[in-house]
MARVO-629682 format. One record per residue (C-alpha): residue in one letter; x, y, z; residue number from 1. Coordinates in nm, 2 decimals, decimal comma, padded with zeros to 4 digits, always signed. Layout:
(site "A" (X Y Z) NUM)
...
This chain:
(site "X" (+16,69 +09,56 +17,30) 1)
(site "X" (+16,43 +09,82 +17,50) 2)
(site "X" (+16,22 +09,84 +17,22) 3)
(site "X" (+16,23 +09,43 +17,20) 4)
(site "X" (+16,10 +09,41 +17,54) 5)
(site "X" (+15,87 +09,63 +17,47) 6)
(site "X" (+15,71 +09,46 +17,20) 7)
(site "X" (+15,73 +09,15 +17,39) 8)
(site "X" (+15,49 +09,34 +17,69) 9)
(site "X" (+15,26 +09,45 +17,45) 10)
(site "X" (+15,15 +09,14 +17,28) 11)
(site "X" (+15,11 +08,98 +17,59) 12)
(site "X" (+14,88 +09,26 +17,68) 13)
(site "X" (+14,71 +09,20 +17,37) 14)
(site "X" (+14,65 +08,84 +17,39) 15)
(site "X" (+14,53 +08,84 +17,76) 16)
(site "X" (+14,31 +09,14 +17,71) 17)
(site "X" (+14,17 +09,35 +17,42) 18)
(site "X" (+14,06 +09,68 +17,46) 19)
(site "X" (+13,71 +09,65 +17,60) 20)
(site "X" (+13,60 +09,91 +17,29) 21)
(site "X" (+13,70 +09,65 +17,07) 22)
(site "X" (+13,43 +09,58 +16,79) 23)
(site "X" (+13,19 +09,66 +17,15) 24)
(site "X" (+12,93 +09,86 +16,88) 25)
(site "X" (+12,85 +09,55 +16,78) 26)
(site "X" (+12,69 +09,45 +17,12) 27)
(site "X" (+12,47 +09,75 +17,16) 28)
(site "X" (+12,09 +09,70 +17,04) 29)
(site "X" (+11,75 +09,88 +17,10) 30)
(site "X" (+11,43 +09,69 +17,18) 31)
(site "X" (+11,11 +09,80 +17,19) 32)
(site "X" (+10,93 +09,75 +17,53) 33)
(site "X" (+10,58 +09,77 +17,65) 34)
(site "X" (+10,69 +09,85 +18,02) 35)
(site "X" (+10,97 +09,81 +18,27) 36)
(site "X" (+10,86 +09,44 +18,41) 37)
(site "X" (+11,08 +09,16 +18,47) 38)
(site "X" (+10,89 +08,94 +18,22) 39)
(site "X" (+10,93 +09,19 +17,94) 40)
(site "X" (+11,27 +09,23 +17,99) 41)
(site "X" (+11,37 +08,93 +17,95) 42)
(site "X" (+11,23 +08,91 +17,64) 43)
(site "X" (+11,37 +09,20 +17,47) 44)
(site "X" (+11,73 +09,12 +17,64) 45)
(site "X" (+11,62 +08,77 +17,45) 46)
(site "X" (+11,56 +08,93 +17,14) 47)
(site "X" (+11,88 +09,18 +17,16) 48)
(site "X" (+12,06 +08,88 +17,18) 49)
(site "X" (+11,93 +08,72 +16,83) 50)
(site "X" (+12,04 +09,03 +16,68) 51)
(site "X" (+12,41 +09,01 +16,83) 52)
(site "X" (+12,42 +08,69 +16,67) 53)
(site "X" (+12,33 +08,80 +16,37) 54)
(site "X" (+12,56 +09,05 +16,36) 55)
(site "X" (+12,86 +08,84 +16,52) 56)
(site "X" (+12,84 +08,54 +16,24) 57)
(site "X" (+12,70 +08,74 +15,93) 58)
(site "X" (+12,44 +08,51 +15,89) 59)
(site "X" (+12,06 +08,63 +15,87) 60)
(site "X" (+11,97 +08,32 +16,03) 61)
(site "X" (+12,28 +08,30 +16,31) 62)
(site "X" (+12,05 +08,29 +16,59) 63)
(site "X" (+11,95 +08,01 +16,50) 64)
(site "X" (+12,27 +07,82 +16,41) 65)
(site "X" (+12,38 +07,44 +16,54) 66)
(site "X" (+12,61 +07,52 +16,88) 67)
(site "X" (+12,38 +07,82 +16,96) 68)
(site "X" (+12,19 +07,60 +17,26) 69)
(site "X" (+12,39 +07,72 +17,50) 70)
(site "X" (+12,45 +08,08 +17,42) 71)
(site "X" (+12,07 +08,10 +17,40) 72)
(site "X" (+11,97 +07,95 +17,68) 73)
(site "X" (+12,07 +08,25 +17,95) 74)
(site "X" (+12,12 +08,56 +17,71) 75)
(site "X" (+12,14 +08,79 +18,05) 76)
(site "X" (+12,49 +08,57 +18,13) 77)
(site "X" (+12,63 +08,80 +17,84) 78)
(site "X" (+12,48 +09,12 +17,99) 79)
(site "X" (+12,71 +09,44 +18,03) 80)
(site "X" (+12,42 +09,66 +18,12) 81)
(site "X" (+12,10 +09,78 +18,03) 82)
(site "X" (+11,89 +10,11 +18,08) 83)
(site "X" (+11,55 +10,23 +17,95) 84)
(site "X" (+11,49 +10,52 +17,70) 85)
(site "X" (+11,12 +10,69 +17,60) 86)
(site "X" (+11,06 +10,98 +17,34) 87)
(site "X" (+10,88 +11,24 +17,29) 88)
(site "X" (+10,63 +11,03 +17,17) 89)
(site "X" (+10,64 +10,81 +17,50) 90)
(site "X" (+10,78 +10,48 +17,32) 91)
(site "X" (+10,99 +10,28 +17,54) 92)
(site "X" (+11,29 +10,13 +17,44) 93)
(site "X" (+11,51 +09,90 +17,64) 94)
(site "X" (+11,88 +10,00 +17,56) 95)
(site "X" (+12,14 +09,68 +17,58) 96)
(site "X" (+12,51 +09,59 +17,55) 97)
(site "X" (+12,61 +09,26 +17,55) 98)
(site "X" (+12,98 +09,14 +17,59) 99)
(site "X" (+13,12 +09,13 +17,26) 100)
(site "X" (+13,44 +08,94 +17,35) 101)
(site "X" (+13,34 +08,75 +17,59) 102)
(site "X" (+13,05 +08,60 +17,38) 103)
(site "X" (+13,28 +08,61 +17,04) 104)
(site "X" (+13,50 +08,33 +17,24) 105)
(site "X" (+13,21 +08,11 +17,32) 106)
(site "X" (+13,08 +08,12 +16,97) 107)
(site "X" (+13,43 +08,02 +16,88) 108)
(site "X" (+13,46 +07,72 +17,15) 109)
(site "X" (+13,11 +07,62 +16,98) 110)
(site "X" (+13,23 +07,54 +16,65) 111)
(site "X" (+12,99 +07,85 +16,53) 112)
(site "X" (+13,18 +08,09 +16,23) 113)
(site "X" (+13,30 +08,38 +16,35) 114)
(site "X" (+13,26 +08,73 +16,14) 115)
(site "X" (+13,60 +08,91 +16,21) 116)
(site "X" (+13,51 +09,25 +16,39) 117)
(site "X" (+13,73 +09,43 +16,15) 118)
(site "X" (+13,54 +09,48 +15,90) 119)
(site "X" (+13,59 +09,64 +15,53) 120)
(site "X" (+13,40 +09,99 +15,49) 121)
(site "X" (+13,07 +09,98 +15,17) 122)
(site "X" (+13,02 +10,37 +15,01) 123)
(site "X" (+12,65 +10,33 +14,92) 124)
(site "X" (+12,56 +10,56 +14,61) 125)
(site "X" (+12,16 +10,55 +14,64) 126)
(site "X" (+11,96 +10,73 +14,39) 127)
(site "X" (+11,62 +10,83 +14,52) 128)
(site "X" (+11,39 +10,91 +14,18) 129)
(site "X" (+11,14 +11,13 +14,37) 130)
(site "X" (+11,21 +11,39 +14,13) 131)
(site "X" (+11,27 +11,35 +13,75) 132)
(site "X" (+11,67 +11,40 +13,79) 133)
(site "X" (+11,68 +11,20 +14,11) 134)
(site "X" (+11,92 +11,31 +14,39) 135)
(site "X" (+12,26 +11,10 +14,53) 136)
(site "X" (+12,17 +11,07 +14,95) 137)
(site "X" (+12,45 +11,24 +15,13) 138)
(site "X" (+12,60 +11,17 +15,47) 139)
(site "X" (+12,37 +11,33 +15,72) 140)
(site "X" (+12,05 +11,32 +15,47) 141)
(site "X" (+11,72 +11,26 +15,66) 142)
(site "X" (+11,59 +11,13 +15,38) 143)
(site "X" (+11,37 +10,82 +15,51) 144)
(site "X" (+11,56 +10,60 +15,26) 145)
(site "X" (+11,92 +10,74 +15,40) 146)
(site "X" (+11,75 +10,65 +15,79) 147)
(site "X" (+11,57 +10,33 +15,67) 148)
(site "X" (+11,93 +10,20 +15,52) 149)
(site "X" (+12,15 +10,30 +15,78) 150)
(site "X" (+11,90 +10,13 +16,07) 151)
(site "X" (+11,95 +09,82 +15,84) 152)
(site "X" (+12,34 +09,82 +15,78) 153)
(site "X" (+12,35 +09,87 +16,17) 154)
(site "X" (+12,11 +09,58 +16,23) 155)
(site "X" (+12,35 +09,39 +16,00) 156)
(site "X" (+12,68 +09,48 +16,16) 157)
(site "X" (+12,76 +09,57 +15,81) 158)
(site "X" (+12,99 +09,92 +15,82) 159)
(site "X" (+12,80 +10,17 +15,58) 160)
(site "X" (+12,87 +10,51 +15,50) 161)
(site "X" (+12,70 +10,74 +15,22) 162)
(site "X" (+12,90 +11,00 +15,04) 163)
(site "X" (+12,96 +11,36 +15,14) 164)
(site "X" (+12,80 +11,52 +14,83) 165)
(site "X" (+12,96 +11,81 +14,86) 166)
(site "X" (+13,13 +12,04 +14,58) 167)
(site "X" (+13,42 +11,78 +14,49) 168)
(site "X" (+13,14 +11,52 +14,48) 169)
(site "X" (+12,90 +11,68 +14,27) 170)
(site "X" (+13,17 +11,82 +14,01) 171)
(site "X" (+13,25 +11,41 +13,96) 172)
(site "X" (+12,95 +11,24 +13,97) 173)
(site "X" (+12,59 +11,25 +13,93) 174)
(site "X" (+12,26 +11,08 +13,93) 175)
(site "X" (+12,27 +10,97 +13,58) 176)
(site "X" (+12,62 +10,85 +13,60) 177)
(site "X" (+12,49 +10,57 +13,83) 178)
(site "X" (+12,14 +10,51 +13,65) 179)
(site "X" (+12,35 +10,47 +13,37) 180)
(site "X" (+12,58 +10,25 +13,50) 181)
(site "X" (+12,90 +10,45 +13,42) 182)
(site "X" (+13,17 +10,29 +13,67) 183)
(site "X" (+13,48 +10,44 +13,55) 184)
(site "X" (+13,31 +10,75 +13,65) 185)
(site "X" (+13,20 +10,62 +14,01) 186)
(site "X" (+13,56 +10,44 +14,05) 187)
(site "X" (+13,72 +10,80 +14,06) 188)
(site "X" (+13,44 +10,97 +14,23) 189)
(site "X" (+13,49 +10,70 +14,50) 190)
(site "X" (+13,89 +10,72 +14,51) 191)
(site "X" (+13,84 +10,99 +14,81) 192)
(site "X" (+13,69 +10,74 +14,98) 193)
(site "X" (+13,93 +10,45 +14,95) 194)
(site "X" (+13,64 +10,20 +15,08) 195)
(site "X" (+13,66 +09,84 +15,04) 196)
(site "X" (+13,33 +09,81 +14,86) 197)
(site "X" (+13,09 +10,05 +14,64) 198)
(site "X" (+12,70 +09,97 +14,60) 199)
(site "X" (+12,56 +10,20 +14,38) 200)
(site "X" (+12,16 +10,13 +14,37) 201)
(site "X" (+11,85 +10,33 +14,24) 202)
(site "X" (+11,53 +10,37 +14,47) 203)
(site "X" (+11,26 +10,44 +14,26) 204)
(site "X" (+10,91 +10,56 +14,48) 205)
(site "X" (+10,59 +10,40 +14,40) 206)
(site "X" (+10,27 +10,17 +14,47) 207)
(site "X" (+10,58 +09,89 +14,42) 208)
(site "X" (+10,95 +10,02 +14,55) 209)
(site "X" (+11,17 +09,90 +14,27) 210)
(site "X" (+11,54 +09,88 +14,38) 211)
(site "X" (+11,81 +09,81 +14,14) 212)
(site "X" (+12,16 +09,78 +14,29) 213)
(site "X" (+12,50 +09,67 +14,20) 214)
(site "X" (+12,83 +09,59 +14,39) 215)
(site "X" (+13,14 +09,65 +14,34) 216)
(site "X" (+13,49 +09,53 +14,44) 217)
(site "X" (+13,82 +09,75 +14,34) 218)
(site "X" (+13,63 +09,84 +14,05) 219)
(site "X" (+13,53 +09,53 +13,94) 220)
(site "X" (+13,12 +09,45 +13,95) 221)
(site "X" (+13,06 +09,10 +14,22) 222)
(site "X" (+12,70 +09,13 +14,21) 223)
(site "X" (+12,36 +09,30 +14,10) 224)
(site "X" (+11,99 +09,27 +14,11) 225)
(site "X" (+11,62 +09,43 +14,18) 226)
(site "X" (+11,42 +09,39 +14,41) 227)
(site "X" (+11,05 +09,47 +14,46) 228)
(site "X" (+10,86 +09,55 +14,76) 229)
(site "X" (+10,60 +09,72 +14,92) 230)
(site "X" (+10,81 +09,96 +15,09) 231)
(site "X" (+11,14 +10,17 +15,09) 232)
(site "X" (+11,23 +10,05 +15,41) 233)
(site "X" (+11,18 +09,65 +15,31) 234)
(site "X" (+11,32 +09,69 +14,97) 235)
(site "X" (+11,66 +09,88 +15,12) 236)
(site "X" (+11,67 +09,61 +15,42) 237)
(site "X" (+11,67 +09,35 +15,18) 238)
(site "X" (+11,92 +09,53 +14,95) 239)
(site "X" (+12,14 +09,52 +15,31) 240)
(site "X" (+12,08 +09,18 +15,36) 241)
(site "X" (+12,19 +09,05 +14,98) 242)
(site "X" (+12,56 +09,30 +14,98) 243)
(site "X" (+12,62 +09,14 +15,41) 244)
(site "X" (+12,54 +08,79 +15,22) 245)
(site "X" (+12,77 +08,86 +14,95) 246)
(site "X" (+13,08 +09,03 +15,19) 247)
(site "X" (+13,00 +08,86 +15,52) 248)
(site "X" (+13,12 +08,53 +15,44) 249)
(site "X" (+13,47 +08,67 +15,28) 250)
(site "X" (+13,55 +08,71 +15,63) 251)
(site "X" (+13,37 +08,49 +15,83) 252)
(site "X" (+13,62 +08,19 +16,04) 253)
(site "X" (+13,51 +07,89 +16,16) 254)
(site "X" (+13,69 +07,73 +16,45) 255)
(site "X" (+13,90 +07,46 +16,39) 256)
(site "X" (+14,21 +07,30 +16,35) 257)
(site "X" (+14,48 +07,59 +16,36) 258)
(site "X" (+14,76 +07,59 +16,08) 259)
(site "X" (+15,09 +07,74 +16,18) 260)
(site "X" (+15,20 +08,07 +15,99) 261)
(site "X" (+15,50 +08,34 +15,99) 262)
(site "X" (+15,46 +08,66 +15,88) 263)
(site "X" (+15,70 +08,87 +15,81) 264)
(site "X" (+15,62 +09,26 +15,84) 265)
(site "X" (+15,81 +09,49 +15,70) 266)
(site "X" (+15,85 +09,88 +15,72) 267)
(site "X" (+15,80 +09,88 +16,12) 268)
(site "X" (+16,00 +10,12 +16,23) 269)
(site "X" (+15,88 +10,29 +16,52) 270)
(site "X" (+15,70 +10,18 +16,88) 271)
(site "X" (+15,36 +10,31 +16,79) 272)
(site "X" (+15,32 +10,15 +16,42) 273)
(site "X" (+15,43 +09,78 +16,63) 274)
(site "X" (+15,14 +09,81 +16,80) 275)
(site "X" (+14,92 +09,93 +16,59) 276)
(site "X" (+14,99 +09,57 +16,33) 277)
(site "X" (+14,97 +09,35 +16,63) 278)
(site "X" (+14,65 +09,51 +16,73) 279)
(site "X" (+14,48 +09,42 +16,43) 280)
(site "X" (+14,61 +09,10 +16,36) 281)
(site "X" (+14,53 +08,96 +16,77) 282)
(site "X" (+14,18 +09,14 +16,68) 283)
(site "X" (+14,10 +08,92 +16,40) 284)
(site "X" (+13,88 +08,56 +16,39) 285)
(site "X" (+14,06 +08,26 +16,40) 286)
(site "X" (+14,40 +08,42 +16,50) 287)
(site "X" (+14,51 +08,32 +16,81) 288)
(site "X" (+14,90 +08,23 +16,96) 289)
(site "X" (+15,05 +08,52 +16,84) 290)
(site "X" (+15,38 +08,55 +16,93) 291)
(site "X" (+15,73 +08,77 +16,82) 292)
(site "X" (+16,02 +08,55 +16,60) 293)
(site "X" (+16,25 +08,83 +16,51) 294)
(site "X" (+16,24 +09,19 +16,51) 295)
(site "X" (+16,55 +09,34 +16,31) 296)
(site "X" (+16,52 +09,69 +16,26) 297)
(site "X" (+16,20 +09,76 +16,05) 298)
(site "X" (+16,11 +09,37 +15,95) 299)
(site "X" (+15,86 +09,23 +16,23) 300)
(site "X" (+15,86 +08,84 +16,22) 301)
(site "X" (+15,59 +08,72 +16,39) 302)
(site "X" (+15,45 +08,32 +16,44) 303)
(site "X" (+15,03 +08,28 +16,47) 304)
(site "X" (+14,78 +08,03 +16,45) 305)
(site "X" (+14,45 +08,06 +16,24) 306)
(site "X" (+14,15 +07,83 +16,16) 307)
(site "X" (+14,12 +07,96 +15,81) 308)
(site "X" (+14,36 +07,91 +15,49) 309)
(site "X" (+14,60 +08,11 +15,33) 310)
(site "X" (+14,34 +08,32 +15,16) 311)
(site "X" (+14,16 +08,41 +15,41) 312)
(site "X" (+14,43 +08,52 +15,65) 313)
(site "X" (+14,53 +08,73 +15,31) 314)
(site "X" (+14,24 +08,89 +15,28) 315)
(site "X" (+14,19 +08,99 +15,69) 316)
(site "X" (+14,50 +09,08 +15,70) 317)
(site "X" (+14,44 +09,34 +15,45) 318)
(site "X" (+14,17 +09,50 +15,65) 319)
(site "X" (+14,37 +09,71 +15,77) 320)
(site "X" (+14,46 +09,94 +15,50) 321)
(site "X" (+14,82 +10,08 +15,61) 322)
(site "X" (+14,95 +09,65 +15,55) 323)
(site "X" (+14,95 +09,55 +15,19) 324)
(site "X" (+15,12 +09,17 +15,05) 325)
(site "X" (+15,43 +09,23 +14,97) 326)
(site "X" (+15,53 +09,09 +14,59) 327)
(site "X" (+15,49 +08,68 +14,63) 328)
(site "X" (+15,80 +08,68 +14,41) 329)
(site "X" (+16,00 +08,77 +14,73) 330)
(site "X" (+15,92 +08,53 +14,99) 331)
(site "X" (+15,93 +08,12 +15,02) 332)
(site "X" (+15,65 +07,98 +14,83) 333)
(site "X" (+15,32 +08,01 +15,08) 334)
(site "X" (+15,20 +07,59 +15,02) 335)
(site "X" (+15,39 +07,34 +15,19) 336)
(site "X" (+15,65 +07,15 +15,05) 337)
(site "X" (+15,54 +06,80 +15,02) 338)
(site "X" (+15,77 +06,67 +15,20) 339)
(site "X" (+15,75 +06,85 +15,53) 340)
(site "X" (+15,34 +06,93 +15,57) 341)
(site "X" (+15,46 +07,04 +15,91) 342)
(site "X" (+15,61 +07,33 +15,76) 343)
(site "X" (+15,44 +07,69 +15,90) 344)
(site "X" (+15,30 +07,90 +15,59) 345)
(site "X" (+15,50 +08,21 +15,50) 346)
(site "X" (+15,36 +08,57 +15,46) 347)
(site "X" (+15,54 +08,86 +15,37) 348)
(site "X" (+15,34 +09,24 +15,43) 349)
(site "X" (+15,46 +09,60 +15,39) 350)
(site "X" (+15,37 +09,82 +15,68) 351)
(site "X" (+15,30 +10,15 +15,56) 352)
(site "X" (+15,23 +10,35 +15,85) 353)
(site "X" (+15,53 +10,50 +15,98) 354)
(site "X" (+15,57 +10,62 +15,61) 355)
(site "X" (+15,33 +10,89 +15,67) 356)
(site "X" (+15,46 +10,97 +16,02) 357)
């Protein structure tokens, strides 16, 4: 009965108030600035905000999406701070957070889709050809093409990461293996990794960058193309811009009409993995009214309302990688019966957190 009460404490907690770190990385840009004026700032604080948009609907062109008047029209109203930076070199930058939360609700109120905060992790396996073998960009290269594509990802909102490359890399996989398209031998290379996503993509130097680039879900290749341009950095920005266009929208919710749902969560067996499932289920778009049915020893039943469909709540859901769907064979079919269109939706997850407690 404690424990009940407890739960009951904590999702109130979370519905009133989300941690203030939540998805907050989002919110911080860099601007350049000419000088410290009023005038100037409010430009770049103008611009920061463009790119906040971007990033909080997964559209290139978000800023500039129907709803957006308002948001626009005072972007210091979603100010958290600001400060000014200059380097070595005496550039000035104008460093800004905006309120992530805060302006995630109003896009929501707006009708404006929404690109959940928890977001699935992309390993990015890019060949550079500046040698005749070519060499696989680690995490922590200062490559210009591991820099120029990380800047991107980050202007995106898109979580990238590169591989480690270090001795249990290299005995799995190399250059070749990805020029030649081998994916078997990138799936187990990337098992370590357990990412959502693989691009693996080949940067070849030149008069013309060319870029060739594939993507891959659980294995199975979504998309792949080249792309010429007349520099690393603009061929690799718009290599980030065509995988965002092609995850983004997976888990992008548009407010609207809420549908009723109950998920059942089972495998919950301690205080700590409670809280860590209703954390990520209050932190995700177009969830809202979430609220405890049942809890009988490990099974969590909880009720929610979400903008999206069945699918979609799937699929966010599974974000988190510790909650896996249950077999479908086990729970009441998830389409209401015709009869009763009233009916809440039925979802059945496994927790399995505490397992590795």
């Amino acid at each position: 009965m404690k424990y009940l009460f407890a739960c009951f404490g904590l999702i109130a907690g979370l519905l009133w108030s989300l941690s203030p770190a939540w998805g907050q990385e989002l919110g911080d840009v860099r601007v350049a600035v000419e000088d410290r004026t009023p005038e100037v700032r409010q430009r770049a604080i103008a611009e920061g905000l463009d790119q906040v948009l971007v990033r909080l609907t997964g559209d290139k062109n978000g800023a500039a999406e129907a709803g957006l008047e308002v948001v626009r029209r005072d972007p210091s109203r979603w100010l958290q701070q600001f400060s000014y930076e200059s380097s070595d070199s005496e550039d000035l930058e104008l460093l800004i957070r905006f309120d992530v939360p805060i302006l995630l609700r109003q896009l929501e109120q707006a009708g404006v889709p929404v690109w959940t905060t928890t977001r699935p992790e992309t390993l990015l396996w890019l060949v550079v050809q500046r040698t005749a073998g070519g060499e696989i960009l680690a995490d922590g290269s200062q490559d210009p093409a591991a820099i120029a594509l990380l800047q991107a990802a980050e202007q995106r909102g898109l979580p990238v990461r590169l591989p480690l490359m270090d001795a249990e890399d290299q005995g799995r996989i190399r250059a070749a293996d990805i020029r030649g398209h081998f994916e078997e031998v990138l799936r187990r290379a990337a098992s370590r990794y357990q990412s959502a996503y693989n691009v693996s993509a080949v940067l070849y130097p030149g008069a013309t960058v060319q870029l060739r680039w594939r993507l891959l879900e659980q294995g199975r290749l979504q998309e792949s193309g080249e792309i010429s341009s007349e520099s690393e950095q603009l061929a690799l920005t718009e290599l980030i811009d065509r995988v965002t266009g092609r995850i983004a929208p997976l888990y992008t919710v548009r407010a609207g009409e809420a549908q009723s749902y109950i998920l059942q969560v089972e495998g919950v067996s301690s205080l700590q993995g409670w809280q860590e499932v209703t954390t990520h289920i209050a932190s995700l778009a177009g969830v809202r009214d979430v609220n405890v049915a049942a809890l009988a020893g490990s099974n969590l039943t909880l009720e929610l309302s979400f903008s999206g469909d069945a699918e979609q709540i799937r699929a966010l859901l599974a974000l988190e990688r510790r909650l896996t769907e249950c077999a479908r064979s086990f729970y009441p079919a998830d389409e209401p019966m015709q009869d009763q269109p009233d009916q809440p939706l039925q979802l059945r997850f496994c927790w399995q957190g505490d397992l590795r407690q």
